[in-house]
N, C-alpha and C positions, 0 to 999 in steps of 0.2 A: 504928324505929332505922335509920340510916344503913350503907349495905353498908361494910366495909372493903374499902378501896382497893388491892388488889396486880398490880402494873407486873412484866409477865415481858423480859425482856431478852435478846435473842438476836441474832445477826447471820448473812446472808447467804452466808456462806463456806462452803461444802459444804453440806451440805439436814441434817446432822444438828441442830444448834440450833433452826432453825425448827420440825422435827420433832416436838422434845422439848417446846418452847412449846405449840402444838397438841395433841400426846396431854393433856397435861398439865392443860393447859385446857378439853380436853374431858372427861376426867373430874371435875374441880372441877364443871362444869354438870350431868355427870350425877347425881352426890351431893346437888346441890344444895345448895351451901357456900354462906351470907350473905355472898358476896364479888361486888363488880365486880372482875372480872380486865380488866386494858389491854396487849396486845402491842405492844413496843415495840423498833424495829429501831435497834440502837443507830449505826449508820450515817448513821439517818433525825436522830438527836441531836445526833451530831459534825459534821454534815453540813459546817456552817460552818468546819470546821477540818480538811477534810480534804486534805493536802496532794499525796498519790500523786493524787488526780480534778483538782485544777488543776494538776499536771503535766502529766499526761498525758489528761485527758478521762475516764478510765475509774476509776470508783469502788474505793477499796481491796479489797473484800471480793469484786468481780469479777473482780481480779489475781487473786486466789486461785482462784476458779474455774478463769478460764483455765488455770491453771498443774495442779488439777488433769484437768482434760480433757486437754490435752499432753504427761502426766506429767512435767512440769518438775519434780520433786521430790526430785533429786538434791543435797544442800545444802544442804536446809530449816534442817537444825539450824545450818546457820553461818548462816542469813537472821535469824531468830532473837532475838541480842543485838543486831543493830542495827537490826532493829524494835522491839525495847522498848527501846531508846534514842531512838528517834524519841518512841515513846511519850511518854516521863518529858521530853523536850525540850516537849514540848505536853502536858503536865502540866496545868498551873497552865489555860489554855485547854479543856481538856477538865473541868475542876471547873467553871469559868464556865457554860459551858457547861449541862452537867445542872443544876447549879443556878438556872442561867434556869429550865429544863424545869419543873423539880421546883418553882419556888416559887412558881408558877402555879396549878398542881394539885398541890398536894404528895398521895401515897401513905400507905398506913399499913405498907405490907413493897414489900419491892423482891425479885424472884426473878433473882439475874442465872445466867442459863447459857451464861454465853461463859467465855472469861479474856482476860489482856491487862489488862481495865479496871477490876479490881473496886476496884483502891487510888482510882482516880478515882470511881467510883464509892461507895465508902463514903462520900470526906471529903467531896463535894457532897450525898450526904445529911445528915450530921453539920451542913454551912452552914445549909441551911434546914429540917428536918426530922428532928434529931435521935432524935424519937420513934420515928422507920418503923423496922421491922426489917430487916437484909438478909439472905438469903439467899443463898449461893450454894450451886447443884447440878452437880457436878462432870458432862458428860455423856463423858468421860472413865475409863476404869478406874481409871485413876490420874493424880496431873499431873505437869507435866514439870518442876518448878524451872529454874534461881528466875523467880517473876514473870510465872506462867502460869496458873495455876487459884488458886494459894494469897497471899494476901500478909499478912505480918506487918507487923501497924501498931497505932497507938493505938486503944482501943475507948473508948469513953463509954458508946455502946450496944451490947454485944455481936452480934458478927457468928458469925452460924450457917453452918456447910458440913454439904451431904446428900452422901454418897459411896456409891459402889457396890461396893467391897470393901472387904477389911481392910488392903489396900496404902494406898489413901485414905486412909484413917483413921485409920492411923500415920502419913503425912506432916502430918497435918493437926495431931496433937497434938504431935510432934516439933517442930512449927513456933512451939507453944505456944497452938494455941486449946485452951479448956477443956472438959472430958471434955463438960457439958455443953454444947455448944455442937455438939460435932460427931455428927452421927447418921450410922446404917447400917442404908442399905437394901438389900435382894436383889439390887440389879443395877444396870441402867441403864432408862432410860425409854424403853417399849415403846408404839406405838400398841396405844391398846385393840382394835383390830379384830383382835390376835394371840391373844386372849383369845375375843374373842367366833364366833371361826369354827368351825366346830361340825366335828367330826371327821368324815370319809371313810369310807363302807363300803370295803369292797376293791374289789368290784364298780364304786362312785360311782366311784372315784377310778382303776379303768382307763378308765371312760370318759369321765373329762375328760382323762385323756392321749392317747385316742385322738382326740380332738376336737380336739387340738394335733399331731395326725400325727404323735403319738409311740406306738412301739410300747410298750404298757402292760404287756408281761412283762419288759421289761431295764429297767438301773438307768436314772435320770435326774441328771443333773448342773446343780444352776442357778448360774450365773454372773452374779457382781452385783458390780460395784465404785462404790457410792454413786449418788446425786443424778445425776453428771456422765459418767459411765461411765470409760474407761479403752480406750486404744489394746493393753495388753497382752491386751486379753480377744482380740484377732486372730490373738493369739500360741496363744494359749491353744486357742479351737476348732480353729486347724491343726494342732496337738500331740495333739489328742484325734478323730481323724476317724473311729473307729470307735464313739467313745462318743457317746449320746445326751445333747443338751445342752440348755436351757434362758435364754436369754440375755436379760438385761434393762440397757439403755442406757442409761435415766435421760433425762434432755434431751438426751444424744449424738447428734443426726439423722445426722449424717456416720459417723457409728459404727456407727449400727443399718441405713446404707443398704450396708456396706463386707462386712458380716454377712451378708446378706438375701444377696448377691452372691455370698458363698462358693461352695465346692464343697465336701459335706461328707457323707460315707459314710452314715453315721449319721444319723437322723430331726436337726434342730436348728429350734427353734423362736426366733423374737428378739422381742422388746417393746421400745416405746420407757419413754418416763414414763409410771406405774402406780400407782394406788393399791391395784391385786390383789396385791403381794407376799407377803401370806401365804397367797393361794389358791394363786400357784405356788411357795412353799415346802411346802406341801400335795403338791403333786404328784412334787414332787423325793428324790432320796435323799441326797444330799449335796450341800456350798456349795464355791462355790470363787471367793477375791476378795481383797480387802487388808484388813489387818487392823484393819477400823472396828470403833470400840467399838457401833456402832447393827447394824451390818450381822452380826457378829458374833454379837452378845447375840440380835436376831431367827430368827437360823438355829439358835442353841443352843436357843430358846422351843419351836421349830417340830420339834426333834429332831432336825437335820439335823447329823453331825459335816462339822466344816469341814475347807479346805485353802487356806492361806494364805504367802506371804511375806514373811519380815525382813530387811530388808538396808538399804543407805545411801540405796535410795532411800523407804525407808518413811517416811512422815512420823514426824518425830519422839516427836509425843507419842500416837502408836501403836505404837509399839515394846514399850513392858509388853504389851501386850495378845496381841502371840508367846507373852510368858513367860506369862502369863494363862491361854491355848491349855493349854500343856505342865501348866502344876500344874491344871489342871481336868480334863486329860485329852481334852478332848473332839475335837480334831481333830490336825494335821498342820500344823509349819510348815518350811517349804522355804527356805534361802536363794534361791531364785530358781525361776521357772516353768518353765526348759527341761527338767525331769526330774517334769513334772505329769502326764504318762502313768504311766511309774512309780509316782507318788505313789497316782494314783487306784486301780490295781491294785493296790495294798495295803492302800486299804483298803477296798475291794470284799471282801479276801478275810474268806470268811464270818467266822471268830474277829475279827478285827480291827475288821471291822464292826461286829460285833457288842457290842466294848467300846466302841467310840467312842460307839454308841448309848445303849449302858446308862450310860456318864459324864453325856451331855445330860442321861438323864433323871432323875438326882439333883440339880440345878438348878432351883428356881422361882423366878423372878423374879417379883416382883407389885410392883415399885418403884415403879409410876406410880399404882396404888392406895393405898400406904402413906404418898408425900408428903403427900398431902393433910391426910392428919390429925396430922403433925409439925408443919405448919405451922399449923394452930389451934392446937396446944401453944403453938407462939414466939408465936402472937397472943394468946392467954388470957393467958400470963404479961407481956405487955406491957402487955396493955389487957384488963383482966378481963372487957369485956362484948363480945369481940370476937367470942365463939362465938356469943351469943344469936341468935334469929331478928331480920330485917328488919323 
């Protein structure tokens, strides 16, 4: 029998979507699902229609980048409605479009984990391949309305949304998808190596801090703002020169060389791009960064209570995820980083600490285990022999 065909859909704009394509994927392989999975950058699909790259030379979703390396993110939310105006303006262009793709090698499910494009994406499934399923997985707490993770439109074939709280999963039925259609999972999707890294004696675990020229009796601080890094983490280690720090750049080379440079009391250690983030959430005692829903959910995995701000330069559809912070308990968000020394000493102090810890650890996320088998649900009920073996 024939594997079923499912097409994961991600794009390039901060490293969390690729991210979630990959864990995701690699547990499918692990389990060994009768499935061909196909990553597919949807960037690489529009490509023909994309009008910011023959403006300017520089691909859409690398604007984004840039902007956040720069922290150009003051305004996001007013950027916003007149990109999804541009969108719906090439509309009709972006259906052509996937539906070239798709009627070539049509799918049997579509996993999309962007937003923006799901409305385009549906009806060019519904064109040539009405049968495929979609899915969309919110890698989001929650989305930002309207016309961002959720879209309310015609179904022929019912469209399924995976969410990672119960914030989710009221907008999504509010919106009027049906009870079945919407699921709820534990969180957001985790790379499996957060799972699979095998706990620290005391002992192991002073002496991989020592190994990092960190003194292994005081607290440690890791520092992480996504994929791309963040000019505020400069703010941040000159605010902290007595605390021991931990500091990972991402692709920021100019960042991680601005770091290296410092002068800074306290032991501090920098990384560029790494796929060890959970060995050195391992080593760490608390996170301090913006409040991504991946970056987040990993540090809460790891037991790490966080310390985060919300304000107007936060991207928009990270914003729940402050309030997220507050009703889970698990960390501290600040309007702004100039009072991060403060912040830290507090919750350093033992009682405080000691809740923010015990909050993490009523949290299990297993979400990138769970999809998997949601999604043979939608495909059984679609195609009854979809679970069978190969």
């Amino acid at each position: 029998m024939a594997k079923k065909k499912i097409d994961l859909i991600y794009i390039d704009a901060g490293g969390g979507h690729r991210a979630a394509v990959t864990a995701l994927d690699a547990v499918i392989h692990e389990q060994q699902r009768p499935w061909e999975t196909r990553a597919r950058n949807i960037q690489d699909l529009l490509h023909s229609i994309d009008v910011i790259r023959k403006v300017t030379g520089i691909p859409f979703q690398e604007v984004y980048n840039i902007m956040l390396r720069r922290g150009w993110t003051l305004g996001t939310a007013q950027l916003i409605p007149p990109m999804h105006l541009a969108i719906r303006l090439f509309h009709d262009a972006e259906v052509r479009a996937l539906a070239t793709h798709w009627s070539a090698d049509p799918p049997d499910m579509v996993l999309s984990l962007i937003p923006h494009y799901n409305r385009a994406i549906k009806q060019a499934l519904t064109q040539v391949c009405p049968q495929a399923a979609l899915v969309t997985i919110l890698t989001d707490i929650a989305d930002y309305p309207p016309h961002f993770w959720l879209e309310k439109q015609e179904q022929r074939q019912p469209q399924h949304v995976i969410c990672g709280s119960d914030k989710a999963v009221s907008q999504a039925t509010e919106m009027g998808y049906a009870a079945a259609t919407v699921h709820r999972v534990s969180g957001m999707i985790l790379n499996p190596r957060f799972y699979e890294i095998a706990p620290l004696a005391p002992e192991a675990r002073k002496e991989a801090r020592a190994a990092l020229s960190l003194d292994p009796e005081r607290p440690v601080g890791l520092v992480l703002f996504g994929g791309q890094g963040a000019a505020v983490m400069l703010d941040i280690a000159a605010s902290l020169p007595d605390h021991q720090l931990l500091l990972i750049c991402g692709h920021n080379q100019k960042l991680r060389a601005k770091l290296e440079a410092m002068p800074h009391r306290a032991p501090m250690f920098v990384e560029g791009f790494t796929l060890d983030v959970p060995r050195y959430m391992q080593l760490a005692d608390y996170f301090i960064g913006k409040p991504g829903p991946a970056s987040i959910s990993e540090a809460v995995a790891m037991r790490l209570p966080v310390i985060v701000e919300s304000n107007s330069w936060t991207l928009p559809q990270e914003r729940y995820n402050a309030v997220w912070i507050r009703e889970q308990g698990v960390g501290a968000v600040l309007p702004n980083f100039r009072r991060i020394a403060r912040a830290v000493e507090e919750m350093l102090e033992p009682a405080a600490f000691a809740r923010f810890r015990a909050a993490t650890e009523r949290l299990h996320n297993r979400a990138v285990f769970e999809i998997p088998d949601i999604l043979e649900a939608i495909l059984n009920t679609a195609m009854p022999d979809a679970g069978g073996s190969t």
